[in-house]
C-alpha positions as CSV (number, residue, x, y, z in Angstrom):
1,X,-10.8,-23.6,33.8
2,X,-13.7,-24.2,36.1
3,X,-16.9,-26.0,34.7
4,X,-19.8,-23.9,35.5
5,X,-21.9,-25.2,38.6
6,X,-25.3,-26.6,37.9
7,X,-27.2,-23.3,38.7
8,X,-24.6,-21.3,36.7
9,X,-25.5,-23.6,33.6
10,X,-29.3,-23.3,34.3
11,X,-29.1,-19.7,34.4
12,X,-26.9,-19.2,31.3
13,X,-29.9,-21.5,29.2
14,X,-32.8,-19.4,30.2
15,X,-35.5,-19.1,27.4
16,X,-36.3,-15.4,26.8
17,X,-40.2,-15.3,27.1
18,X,-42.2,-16.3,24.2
19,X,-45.9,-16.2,23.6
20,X,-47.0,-19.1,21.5
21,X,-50.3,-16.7,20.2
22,X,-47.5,-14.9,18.2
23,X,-46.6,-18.1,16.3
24,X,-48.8,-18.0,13.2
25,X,-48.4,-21.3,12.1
26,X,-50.7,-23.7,14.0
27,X,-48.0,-26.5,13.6
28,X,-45.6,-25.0,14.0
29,X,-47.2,-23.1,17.5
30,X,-48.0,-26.7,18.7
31,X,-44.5,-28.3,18.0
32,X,-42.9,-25.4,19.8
33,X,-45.3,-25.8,22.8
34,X,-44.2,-29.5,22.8
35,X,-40.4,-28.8,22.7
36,X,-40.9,-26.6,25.4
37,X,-42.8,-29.2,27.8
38,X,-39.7,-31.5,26.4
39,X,-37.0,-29.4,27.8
40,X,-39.0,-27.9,31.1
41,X,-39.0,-31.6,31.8
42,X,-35.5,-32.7,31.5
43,X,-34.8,-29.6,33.1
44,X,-36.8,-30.6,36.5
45,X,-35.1,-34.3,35.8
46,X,-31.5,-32.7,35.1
47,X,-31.8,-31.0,38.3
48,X,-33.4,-33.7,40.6
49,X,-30.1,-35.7,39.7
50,X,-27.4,-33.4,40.0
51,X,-29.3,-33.1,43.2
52,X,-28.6,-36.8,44.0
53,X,-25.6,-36.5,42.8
54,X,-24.1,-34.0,44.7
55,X,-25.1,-36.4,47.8
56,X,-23.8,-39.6,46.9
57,X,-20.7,-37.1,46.7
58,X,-21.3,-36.1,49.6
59,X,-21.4,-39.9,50.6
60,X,-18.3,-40.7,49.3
61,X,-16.9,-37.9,50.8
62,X,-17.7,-38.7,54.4
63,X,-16.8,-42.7,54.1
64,X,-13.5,-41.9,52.9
């Protein structure tokens, strides 16, 4: 079996929408909203390095 390429894995994780207004909790509204900066952030860093990754393949690729 295949592992799924980066955009198939991105895709597969999306988060269905969610309005933090319907979190009643003021904690727990703000913890969410900080989980969710969390992961939009590794997300963007995730993909910035499979990015580079995929040209140092590309690298190795052509010097070999």
């Amino acid at each position: 079996m295949h592992p799924l390429r980066p955009r198939e894995r991105i895709s597969s994780m999306q988060i269905p929408e969610l309005n933090l207004d319907d979190i009643s909790d003021p904690a727990t509204r703000q913890l969410i909203g900080q989980l969710l900066n969390v992961i939009e952030l590794l997300a963007a860093e995730n993909a910035t390095l499979q990015a580079e990754n995929q040209q140092l393949r590309d690298e190795i690729a052509r010097l070999t």
